[in-house]
N, C-alpha and C positions, 0 to 999 in steps of 0.2 A: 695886332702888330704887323707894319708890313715886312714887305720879303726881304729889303733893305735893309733892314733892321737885325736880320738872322743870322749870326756865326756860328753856328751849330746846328744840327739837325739831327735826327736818331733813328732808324727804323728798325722792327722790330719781327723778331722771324724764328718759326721753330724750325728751321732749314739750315745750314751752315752753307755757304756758297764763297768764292773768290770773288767772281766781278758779280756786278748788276747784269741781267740778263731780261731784257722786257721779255723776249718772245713768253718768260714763266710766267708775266702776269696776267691775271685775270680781269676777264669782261664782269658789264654790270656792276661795277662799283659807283661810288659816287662822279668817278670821273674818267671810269673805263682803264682802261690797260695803261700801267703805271706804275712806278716805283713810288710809292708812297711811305711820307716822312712825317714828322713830330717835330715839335722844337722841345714838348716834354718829355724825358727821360724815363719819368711814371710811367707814362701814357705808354712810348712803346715796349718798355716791360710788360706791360698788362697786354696789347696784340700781342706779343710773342707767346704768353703765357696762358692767353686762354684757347691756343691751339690745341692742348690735350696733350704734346708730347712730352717727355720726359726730360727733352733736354731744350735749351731756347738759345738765344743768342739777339746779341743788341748791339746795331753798327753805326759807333758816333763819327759825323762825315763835317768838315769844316768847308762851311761856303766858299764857295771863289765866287767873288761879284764881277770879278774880271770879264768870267767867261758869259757872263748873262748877257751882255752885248749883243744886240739883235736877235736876242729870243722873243717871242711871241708869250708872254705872262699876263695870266688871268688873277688879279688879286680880289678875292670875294669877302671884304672884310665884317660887313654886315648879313644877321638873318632876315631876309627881304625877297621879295618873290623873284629877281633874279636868279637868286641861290637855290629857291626851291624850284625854279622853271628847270634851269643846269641841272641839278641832282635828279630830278623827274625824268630828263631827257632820258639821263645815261644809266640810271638802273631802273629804268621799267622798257625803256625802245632801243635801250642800244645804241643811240646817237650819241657822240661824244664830240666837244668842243675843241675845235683846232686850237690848243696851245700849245706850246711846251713846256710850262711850268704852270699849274692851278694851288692857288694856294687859298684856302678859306677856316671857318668856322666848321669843326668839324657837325653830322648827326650823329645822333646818340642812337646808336644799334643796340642797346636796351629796349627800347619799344619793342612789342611784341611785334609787329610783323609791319617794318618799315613799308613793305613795299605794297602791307594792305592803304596805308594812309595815303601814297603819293596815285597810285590807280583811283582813288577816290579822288586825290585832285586831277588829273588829266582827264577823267568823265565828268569835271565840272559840281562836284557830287558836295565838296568842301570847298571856302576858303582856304588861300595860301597862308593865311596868318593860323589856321588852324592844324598845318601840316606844321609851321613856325614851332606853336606851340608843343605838339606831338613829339617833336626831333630833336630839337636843340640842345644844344651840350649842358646841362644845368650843373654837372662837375666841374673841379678846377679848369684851370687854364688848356679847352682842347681846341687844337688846331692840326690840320693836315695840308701836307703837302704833294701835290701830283706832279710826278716828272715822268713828261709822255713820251721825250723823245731821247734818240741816243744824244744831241747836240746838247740838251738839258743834264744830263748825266755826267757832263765833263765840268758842270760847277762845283760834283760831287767831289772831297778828297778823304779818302777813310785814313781815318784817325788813330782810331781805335775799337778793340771789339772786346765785348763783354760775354763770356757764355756763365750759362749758368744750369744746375740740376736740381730736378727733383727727389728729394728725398724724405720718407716719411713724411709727404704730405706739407714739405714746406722747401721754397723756392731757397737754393745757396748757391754763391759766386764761387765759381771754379778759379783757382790758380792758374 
């Protein structure tokens, strides 16, 4: 689907926070330091929730296409060695792609050790199509959203926030 397409978005956090704050995010992801989103509501239930804390929280944000005007967007809709060249770059060297909004197919961080398979392709060691096969989302509908800069951040509008707790071992939506 592309970004076009998207009225909603959801990201997913065992942190409760006010604004968006990049300087919190983290390098070495699939697309480096970024506010990263969902168009699935599952999906970012399950980041928030396989952080290990007690309590989680889920921030539904309604697109403005308005503000996308003159942003610089990477739309990666296919798994194709493109995708796997970008993801290669940015979580094995550190190099991250000048956009302001990446939007793709997400990897499936279930694989044992992502970052053993894509060191295998940058030494040439595998085919791209075999990191393809290694990574790819085989669950429902996953995709992620990278928004790298603050001017990308102002398409964001929150909506609404969802917390929820852990209790005896089973995830409940707080009033």
């Amino acid at each position: 689907m592309k970004l076009e397409a998207i009225n909603r978005l959801y990201h997913g956090s065992s942190v409760e926070f006010k604004d968006i704050d990049l300087s919190f995010a983290k390098p070495y992801k699939d697309y480096g330091n970024g506010y990263y989103l969902t168009s699935n509501l599952s999906q970012a239930q399950q980041w928030a929730q396989k952080k290990g804390s007690l309590k989680c929280y889920i921030y539904a944000y309604q697109v403005n296409k308005n503000e996308m005007n003159g942003l610089n967007i990477l739309e990666l809709l296919n798994y194709d060695e493109e995708w796997v060249n970008i993801i290669t770059k940015s979580r094995i060297d550190g190099e991250y792609p000048d956009y302001d909004i990446i939007y793709d197919r997400i990897a499936d961080n279930r694989y044992q050790d992502i970052s053993e398979i894509l060191i295998k392709y940058k030494n040439k060691s595998v085919p791209f199509t075999s990191v393809i096969d290694k990574i790819k989302w085989n669950k429902d509908k996953g995709d992620q959203f990278c928004f790298r800069s603050k001017s990308s951040l102002k398409c964001l509008e929150l909506i609404q926030k969802f917390d929820f707790k852990k209790e005896d071992g089973i995830w409940k939506m707080e009033a």
